[in-house]
C-alpha positions as CSV (number, residue, x, y, z in Angstrom):
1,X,140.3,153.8,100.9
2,X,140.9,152.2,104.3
3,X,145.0,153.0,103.2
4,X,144.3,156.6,103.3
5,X,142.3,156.5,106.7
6,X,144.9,154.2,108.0
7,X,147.7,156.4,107.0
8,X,146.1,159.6,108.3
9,X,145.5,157.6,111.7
10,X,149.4,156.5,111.4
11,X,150.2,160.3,110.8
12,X,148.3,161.5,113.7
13,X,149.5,159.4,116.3
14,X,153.0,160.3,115.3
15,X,152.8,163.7,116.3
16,X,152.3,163.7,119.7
17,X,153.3,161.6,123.2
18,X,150.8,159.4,124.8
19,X,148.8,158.5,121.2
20,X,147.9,155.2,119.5
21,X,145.6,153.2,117.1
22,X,143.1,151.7,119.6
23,X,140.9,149.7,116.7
24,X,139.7,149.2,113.4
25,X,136.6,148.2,112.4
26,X,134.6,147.7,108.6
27,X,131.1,148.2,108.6
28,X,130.4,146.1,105.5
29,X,127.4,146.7,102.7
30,X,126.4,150.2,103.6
31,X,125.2,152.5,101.0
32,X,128.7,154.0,100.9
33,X,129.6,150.0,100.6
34,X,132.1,149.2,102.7
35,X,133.7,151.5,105.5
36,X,136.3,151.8,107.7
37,X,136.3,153.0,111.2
38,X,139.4,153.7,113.3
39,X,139.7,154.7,116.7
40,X,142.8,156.3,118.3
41,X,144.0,158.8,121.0
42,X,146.4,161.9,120.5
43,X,148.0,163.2,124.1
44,X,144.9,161.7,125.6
45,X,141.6,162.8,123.5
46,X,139.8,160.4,121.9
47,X,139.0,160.4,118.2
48,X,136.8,157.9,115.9
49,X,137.8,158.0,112.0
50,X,135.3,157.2,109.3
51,X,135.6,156.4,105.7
52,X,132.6,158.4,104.4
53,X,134.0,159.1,100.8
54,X,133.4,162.8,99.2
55,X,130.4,164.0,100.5
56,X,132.0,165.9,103.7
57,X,135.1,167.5,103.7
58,X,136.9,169.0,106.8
59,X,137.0,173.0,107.1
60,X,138.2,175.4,109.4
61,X,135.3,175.9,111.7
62,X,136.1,172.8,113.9
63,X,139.7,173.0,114.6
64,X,142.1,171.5,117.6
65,X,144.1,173.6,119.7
66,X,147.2,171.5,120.6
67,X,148.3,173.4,124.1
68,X,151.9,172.8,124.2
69,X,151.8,174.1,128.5
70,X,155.7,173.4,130.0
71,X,153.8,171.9,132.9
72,X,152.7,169.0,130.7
73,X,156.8,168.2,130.4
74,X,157.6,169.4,133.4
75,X,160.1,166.2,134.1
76,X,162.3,167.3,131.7
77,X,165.1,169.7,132.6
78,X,164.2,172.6,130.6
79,X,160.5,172.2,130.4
80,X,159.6,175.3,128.1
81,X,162.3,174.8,126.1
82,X,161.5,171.2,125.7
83,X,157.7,172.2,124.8
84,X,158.7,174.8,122.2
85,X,160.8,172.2,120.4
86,X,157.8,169.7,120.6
87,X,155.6,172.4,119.0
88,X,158.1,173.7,116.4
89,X,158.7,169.8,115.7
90,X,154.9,168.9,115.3
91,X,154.3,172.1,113.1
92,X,156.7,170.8,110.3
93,X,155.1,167.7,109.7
94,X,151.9,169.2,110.0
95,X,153.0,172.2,107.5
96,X,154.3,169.1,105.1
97,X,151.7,169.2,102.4
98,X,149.6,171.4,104.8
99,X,148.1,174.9,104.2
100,X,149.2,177.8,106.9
101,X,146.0,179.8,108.0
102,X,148.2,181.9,110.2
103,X,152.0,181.9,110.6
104,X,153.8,180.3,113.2
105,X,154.9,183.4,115.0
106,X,154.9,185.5,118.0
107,X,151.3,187.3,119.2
108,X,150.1,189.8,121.9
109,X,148.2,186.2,123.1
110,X,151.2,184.0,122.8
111,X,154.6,183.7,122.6
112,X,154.6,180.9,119.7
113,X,151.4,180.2,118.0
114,X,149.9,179.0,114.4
115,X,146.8,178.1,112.6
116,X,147.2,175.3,110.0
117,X,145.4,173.1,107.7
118,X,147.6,170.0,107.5
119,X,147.5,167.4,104.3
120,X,144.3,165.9,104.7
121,X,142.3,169.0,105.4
122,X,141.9,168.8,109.3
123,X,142.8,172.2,111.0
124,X,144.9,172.1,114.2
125,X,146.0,175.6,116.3
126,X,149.5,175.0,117.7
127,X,150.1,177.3,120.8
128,X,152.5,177.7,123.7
129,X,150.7,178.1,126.3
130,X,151.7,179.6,129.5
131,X,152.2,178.6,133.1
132,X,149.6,181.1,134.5
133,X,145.5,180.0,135.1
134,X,144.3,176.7,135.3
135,X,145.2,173.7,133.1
136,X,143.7,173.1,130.3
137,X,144.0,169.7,128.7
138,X,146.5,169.2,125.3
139,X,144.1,169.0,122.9
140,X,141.0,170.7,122.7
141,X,137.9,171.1,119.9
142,X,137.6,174.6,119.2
143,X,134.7,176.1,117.3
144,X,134.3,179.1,115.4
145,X,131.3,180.8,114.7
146,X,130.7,182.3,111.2
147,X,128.3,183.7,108.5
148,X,124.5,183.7,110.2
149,X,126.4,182.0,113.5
150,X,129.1,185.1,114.2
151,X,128.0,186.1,117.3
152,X,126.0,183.4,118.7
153,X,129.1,181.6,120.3
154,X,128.3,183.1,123.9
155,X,125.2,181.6,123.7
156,X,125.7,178.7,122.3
157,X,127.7,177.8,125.6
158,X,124.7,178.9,127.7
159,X,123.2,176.4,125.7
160,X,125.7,173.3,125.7
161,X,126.2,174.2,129.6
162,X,122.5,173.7,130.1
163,X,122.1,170.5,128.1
164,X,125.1,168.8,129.6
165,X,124.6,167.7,133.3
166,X,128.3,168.0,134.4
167,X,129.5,171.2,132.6
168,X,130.4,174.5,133.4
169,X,131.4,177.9,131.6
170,X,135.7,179.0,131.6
171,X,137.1,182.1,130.5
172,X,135.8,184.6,128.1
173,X,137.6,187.5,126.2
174,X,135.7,189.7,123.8
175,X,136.5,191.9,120.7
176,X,137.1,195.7,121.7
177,X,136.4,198.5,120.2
178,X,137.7,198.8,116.4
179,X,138.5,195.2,115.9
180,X,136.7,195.4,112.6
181,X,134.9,193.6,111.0
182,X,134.0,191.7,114.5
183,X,131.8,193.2,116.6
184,X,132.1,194.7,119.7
185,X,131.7,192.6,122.8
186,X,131.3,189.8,121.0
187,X,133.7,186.3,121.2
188,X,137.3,186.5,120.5
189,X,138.2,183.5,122.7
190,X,136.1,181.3,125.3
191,X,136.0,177.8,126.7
192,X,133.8,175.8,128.7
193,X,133.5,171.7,129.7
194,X,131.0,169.4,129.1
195,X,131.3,165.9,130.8
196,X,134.6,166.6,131.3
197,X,135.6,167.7,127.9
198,X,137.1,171.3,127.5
199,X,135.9,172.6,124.2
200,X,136.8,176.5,122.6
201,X,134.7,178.6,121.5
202,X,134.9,182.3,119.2
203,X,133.1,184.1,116.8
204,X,134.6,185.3,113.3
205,X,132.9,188.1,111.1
206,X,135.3,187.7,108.6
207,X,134.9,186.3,105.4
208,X,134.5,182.6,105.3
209,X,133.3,179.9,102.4
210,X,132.6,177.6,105.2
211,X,130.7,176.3,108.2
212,X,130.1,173.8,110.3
213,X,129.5,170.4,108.4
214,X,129.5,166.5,109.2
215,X,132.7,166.1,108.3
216,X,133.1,166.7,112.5
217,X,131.0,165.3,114.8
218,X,130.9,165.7,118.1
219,X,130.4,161.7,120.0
220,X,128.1,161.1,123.4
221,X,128.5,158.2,124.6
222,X,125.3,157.0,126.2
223,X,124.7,154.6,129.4
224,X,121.0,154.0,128.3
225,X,118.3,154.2,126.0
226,X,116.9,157.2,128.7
227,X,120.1,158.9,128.2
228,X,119.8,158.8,124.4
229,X,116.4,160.0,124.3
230,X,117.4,162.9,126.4
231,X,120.4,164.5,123.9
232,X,118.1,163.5,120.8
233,X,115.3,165.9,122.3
234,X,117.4,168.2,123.3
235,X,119.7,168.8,120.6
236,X,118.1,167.8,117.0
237,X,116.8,170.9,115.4
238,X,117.2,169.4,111.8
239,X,115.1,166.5,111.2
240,X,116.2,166.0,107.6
241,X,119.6,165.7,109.3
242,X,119.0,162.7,111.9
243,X,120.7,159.3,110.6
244,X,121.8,156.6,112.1
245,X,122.5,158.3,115.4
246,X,123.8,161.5,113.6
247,X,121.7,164.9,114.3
248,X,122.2,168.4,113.9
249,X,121.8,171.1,116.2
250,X,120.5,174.7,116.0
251,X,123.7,176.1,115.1
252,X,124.2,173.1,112.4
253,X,126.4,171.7,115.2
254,X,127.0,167.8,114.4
255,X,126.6,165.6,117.0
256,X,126.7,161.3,117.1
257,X,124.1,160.4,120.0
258,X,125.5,156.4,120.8
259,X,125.1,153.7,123.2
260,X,128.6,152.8,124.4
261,X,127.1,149.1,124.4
262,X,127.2,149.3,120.9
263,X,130.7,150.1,120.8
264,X,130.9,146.9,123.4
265,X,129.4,145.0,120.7
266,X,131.5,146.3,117.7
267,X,134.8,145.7,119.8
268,X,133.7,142.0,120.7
269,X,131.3,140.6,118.1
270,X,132.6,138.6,115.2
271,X,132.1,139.8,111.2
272,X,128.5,138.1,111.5
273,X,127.4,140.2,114.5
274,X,129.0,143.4,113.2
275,X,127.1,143.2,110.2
276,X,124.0,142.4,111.3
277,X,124.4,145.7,113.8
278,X,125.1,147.2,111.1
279,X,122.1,146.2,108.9
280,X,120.2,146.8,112.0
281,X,121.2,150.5,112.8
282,X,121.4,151.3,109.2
283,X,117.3,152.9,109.0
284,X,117.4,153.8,112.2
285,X,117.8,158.0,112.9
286,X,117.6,158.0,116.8
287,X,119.2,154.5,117.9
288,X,117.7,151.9,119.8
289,X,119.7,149.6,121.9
290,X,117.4,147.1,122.3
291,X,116.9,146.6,118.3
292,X,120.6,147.0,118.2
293,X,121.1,144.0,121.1
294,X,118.7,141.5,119.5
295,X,120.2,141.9,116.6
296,X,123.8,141.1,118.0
297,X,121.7,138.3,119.4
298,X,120.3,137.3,115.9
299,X,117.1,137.3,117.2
């Protein structure tokens, strides 16, 4: 279905300044047979694309929030005007086929802001963001904590913040007194960065027919084989779950643990390299760059 993926890729990159396609790959003979990766930016943040068929579909509990800050178009004459528009404009071509989690509208935390499940099932929050506090970044990966997770979000940044060497905790707003069903003091909004990634983080005790799955991953990019080992001890809690450099955290979290000189070797090998890598990292559940680089070799 390499149409679909390359479509949804197209899609994306429409939607925002500052995106493109930035590859495509096929990893060919896998047990899925063969499969399509694209890579690509939106407004700057990253994002790798994978054909995995039926088994995972996206859900609510990783979303993006799109911040549509003035400051970000602050060339323009009439910046917030200009952002509003941008937002308004987005919304309707996400909202085309989509599914509206919550109304593009006016709330006590924004003056413009929706929730929305666009065409192919991936969430995105769409918010005007104001001028005050320091900038965030345009897109960010926002979790939400549900079912056995609701209320573990606060520490599950303690926890991210101690695994990640350069990282470091944001704001934090909690749930008040009757805000029903939530609790208390727990998360209604935080962020925090890891290696220079913002991400956002809340709890939700409402009802939910979902949590977090590998439809999202999360991707490190590793210098070493050190550095792999490192994340892999300090992040798999599910051994059933660990496959070719995918693992799952305590929280069920999805993470991709990979050498970025196997992404050199993707970019640059020819279809007889590539698939041997591929053969190669195929068994594997924790990778091995040394496997993978003999067998980019062919030795």
């Amino acid at each position: 279905m390499i149409r679909k993926l390359k479509e949804a890729a197209a899609f994306y990159t429409s939607l925002f300044p500052n995106s493109r396609v930035t590859s495509t790959t096929t990893l060919e003979n896998t047990p899925s047979g063969d499969t399509d990766v694209v890579t690509f930016e939106l407004w700057g943040q990253k994002f790798m694309a994978i054909n995995a068929g039926p088994l995972f579909k996206f859900n609510p509990s990783i979303s993006f929030m799109v911040n549509f800050d003035p400051l970000l178009f602050g060339s323009s004459a009439a910046p917030e005007k200009d952002a509003r528009e941008k937002l308004d404009e987005a919304w309707n071509k996400l909202a085309d086929g989509g599914n509206v989690l919550m109304p593009i509208d006016k709330y006590p935390f924004s003056e413009r802001y929706g929730w929305i499940q666009d065409k192919y099932g991936l969430s995105w929050q769409l918010i005007l963001t104001g001028s005050e506090g320091e900038p965030r970044p345009a897109i960010i990966p926002s979790l939400m904590f549900v079912g056995d997770n609701c209320g573990k979000a606060e520490e599950a940044i303690s926890f991210y913040v101690s695994v990640f060497k350069n990282s470091q905790s944001g704001s934090i707003f909690r749930y008040g007194e009757g805000q029903q069903p939530d609790k208390e003091g727990t998360v209604m909004y935080a962020d925090f960065k890891i290696e220079n990634t913002w991400f956002v983080a809340m709890d939700s005790a409402q009802e939910h027919q979902f949590d977090f799955n590998e439809a999202i991953s999360l991707l490190v990019n590793c210098e070493d084989q050190e550095e792999i080992d490192y994340y892999w001890k300090k992040l798999s809690s599910v051994p059933e779950a660990e496959q070719c450099g995918w693992l799952k955290d305590k929280y069920g979290l999805s993470w991709q643990i990979s050498p970025t000189a196997m992404e050199q070797m993707m970019d640059e090998g020819n279809r007889e390299q590539i698939n041997r890598i591929t053969q190669a990292f195929l068994p594997m559940k924790k990778l091995d760059i040394a496997t993978l680089q003999e067998a980019y070799e062919g030795k």
